[in-house]
C-alpha atoms as one frame of an Amber mdcrd trajectory, in Angstrom:
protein
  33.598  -8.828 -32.558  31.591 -11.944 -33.255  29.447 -13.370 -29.916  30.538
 -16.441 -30.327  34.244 -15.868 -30.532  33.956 -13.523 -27.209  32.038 -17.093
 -25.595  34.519 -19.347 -27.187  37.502 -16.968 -25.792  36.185 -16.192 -22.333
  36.012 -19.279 -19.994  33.722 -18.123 -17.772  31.257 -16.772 -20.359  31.434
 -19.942 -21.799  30.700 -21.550 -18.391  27.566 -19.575 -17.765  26.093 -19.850
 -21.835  26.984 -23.113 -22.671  23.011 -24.218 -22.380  21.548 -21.286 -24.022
  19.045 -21.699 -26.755  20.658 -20.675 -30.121  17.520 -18.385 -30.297  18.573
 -16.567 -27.374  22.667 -16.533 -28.466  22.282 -15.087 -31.607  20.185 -11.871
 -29.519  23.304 -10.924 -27.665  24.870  -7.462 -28.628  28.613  -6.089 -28.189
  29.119  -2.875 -27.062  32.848  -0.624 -25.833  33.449   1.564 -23.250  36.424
   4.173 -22.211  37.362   4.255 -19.361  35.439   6.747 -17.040  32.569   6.238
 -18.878  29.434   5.842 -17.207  27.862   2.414 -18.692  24.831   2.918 -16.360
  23.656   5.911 -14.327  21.941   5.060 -10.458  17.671   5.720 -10.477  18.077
   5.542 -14.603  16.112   2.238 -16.140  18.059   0.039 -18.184  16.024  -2.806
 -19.993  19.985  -5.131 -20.249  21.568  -7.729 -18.745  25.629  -7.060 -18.414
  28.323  -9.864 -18.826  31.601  -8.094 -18.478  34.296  -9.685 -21.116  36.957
  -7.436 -20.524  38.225  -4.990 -18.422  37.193  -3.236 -14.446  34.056  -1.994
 -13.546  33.033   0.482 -10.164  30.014  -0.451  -8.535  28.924   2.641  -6.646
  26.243   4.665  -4.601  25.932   7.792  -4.486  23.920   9.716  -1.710  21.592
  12.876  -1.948  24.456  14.983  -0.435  26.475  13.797  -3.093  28.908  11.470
  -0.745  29.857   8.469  -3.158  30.286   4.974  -1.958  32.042   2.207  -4.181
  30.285  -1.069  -3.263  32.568  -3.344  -5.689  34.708  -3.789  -8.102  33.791
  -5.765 -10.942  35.956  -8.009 -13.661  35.546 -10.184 -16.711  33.227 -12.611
 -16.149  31.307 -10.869 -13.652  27.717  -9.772 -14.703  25.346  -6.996 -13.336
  21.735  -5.268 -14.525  19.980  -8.716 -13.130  18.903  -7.104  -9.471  16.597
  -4.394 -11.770  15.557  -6.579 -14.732  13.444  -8.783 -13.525  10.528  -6.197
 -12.710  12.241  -3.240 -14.526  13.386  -1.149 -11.479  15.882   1.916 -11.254
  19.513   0.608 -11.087  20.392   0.687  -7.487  23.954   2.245  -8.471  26.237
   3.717 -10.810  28.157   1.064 -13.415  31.366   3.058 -14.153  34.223   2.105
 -16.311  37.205   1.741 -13.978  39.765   0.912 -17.324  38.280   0.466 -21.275
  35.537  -1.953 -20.797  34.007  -4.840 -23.400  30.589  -5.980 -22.291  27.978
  -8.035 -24.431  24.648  -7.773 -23.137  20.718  -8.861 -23.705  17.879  -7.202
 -23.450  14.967  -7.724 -20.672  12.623  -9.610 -22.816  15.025 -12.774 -24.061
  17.093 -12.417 -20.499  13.522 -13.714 -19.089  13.206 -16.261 -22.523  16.886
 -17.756 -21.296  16.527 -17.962 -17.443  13.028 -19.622 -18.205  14.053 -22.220
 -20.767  17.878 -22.688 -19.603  17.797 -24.228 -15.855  22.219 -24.485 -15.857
  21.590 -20.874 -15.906  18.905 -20.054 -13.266  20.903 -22.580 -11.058  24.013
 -20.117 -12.133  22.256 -16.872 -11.342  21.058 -17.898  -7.784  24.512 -19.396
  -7.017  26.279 -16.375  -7.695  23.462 -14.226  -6.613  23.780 -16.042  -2.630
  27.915 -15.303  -3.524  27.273 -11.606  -3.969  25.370 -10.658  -0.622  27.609
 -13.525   0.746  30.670 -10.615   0.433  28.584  -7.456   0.226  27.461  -8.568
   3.902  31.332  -9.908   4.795  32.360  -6.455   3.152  29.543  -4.238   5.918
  30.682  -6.407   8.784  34.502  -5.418   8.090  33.798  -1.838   7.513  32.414
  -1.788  10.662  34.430  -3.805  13.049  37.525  -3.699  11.292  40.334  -1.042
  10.767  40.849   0.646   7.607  44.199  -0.359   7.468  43.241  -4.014   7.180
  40.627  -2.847   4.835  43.411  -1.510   2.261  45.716  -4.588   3.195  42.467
  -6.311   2.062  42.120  -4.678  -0.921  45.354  -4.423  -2.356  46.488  -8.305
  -2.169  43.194  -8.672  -3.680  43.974  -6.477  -6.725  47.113  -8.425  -7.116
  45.455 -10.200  -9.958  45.486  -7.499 -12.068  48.201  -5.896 -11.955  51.490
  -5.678 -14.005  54.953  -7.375 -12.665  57.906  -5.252 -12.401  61.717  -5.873
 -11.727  60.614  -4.141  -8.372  57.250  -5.335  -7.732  53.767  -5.743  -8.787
  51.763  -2.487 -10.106  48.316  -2.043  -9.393  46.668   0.756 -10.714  44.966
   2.368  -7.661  42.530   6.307  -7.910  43.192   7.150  -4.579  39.839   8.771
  -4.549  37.985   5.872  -5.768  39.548   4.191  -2.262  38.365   6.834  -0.947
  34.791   6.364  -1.889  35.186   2.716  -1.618  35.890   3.024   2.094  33.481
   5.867   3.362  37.026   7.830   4.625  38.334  11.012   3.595  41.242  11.131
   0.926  43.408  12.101   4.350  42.864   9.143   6.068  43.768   6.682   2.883
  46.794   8.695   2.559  48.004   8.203   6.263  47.738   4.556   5.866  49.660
   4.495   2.593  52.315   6.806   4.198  52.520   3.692   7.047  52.975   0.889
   4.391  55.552   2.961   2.681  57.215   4.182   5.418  57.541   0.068   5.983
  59.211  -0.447   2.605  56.304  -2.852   1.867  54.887  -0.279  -1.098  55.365
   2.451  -2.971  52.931   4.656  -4.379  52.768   7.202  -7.018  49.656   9.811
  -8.417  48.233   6.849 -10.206  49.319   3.410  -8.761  50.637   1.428  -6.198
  53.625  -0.509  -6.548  53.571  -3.486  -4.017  57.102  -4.621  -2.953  56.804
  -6.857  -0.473  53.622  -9.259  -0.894  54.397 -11.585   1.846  55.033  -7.786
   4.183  51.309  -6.739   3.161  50.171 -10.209   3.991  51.386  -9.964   7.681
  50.384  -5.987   7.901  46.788  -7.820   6.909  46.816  -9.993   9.375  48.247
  -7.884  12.375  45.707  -5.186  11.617  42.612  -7.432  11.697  43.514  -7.737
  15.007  43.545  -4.221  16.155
């Protein structure tokens, strides 16, 4: 696929290179993965700079005993690598494929070239840098003064994006072990919230998804549970 057809077709790509140098644009590279893939491994160096075009990404941590922590979720438009390029550093986490992925990408040397010579895009970079910790620190706070029921309420109306309408609802698909890792609970705990919101006719869940029946339910099961 041609670079500038993926820029012309992606609005928010477009957004964030629509100052770059030609010298820089034409440097840009393609590149397809499946899903489960691992696009970048934790303490591994990567000389790139990410722009997702298409598809879900996991953001994760993984400790030394081996406990895995998903820090994000990532989607089109959304761009990682730039925490580690600047002086070459270890990736902090894993970049995993959560569906087939598109990315393009640029290496370290003309990623430096761009952000020097293109000031729309340093301007971008800090903005949505300051947005990042912005949530990551919102996201801390709520895991630890907030139940993981809201947490999933959280989650799930959040994920309503991107997932498929039915005659019955909207389909997200969930791994309930990746919300497992993305809340720091055990599988059984996820499970016994599920069991609540489909015990309340508000979802329904099978091995691989969750179908969401009642939106404005999971809204006020979002709200009620922040309070508890």
């Amino acid at each position: 696929m041609h670079i500038i057809e993926i820029i012309e077709s992606n609005r928010a790509i477009k957004k964030m290179l629509r100052d770059c140098p030609y010298e820089i644009l034409s440097r840009w590279e393609f590149k397809e993965y499946s899903k489960g893939q691992i696009i970048c491994y934790q303490d591994m160096q990567y000389e790139y700079f990410y722009i997702i075009v298409k598809g879900y990404a996991n953001i994760s941590l993984t400790a030394e005993n081996g406990k895995k922590y998903s820090q994000a979720i990532y989607k089109k438009g959304d761009y990682f690598g730039e925490l580690e390029i600047f002086d070459n550093k270890p990736y902090i986490c894993s970049i995993e494929a959560l569906t087939d992925i598109q990315v393009i990408c640029i290496s370290r040397e003309h990623f430096l070239k761009w952000i020097d010579k293109d000031r729309h895009f340093s301007l971008h970079i800090t903005r949505t840098l300051c947005d990042s910790f912005y949530k990551l620190s919102r996201l801390a706070g709520e895991n630890t003064l907030y139940s993981l029921k809201y947490r999933i309420c959280n989650y799930l109306l959040y994920r309503l994006d991107s997932g498929v309408k039915s005659s019955v609802g909207i389909e997200i698909e969930v791994d309930k072990e990746q919300l497992s890792e993305r809340f720091a609970v055990t599988s059984r705990s996820i499970n016994r919230v599920l069991q609540q919101l489909k015990e309340s006719k508000i979802i329904d869940v099978s091995s691989n998804s969750i179908n969401i029946i009642d939106i404005e339910g999971l809204k006020k099961e979002e709200i009620l549970s922040r309070k508890e």
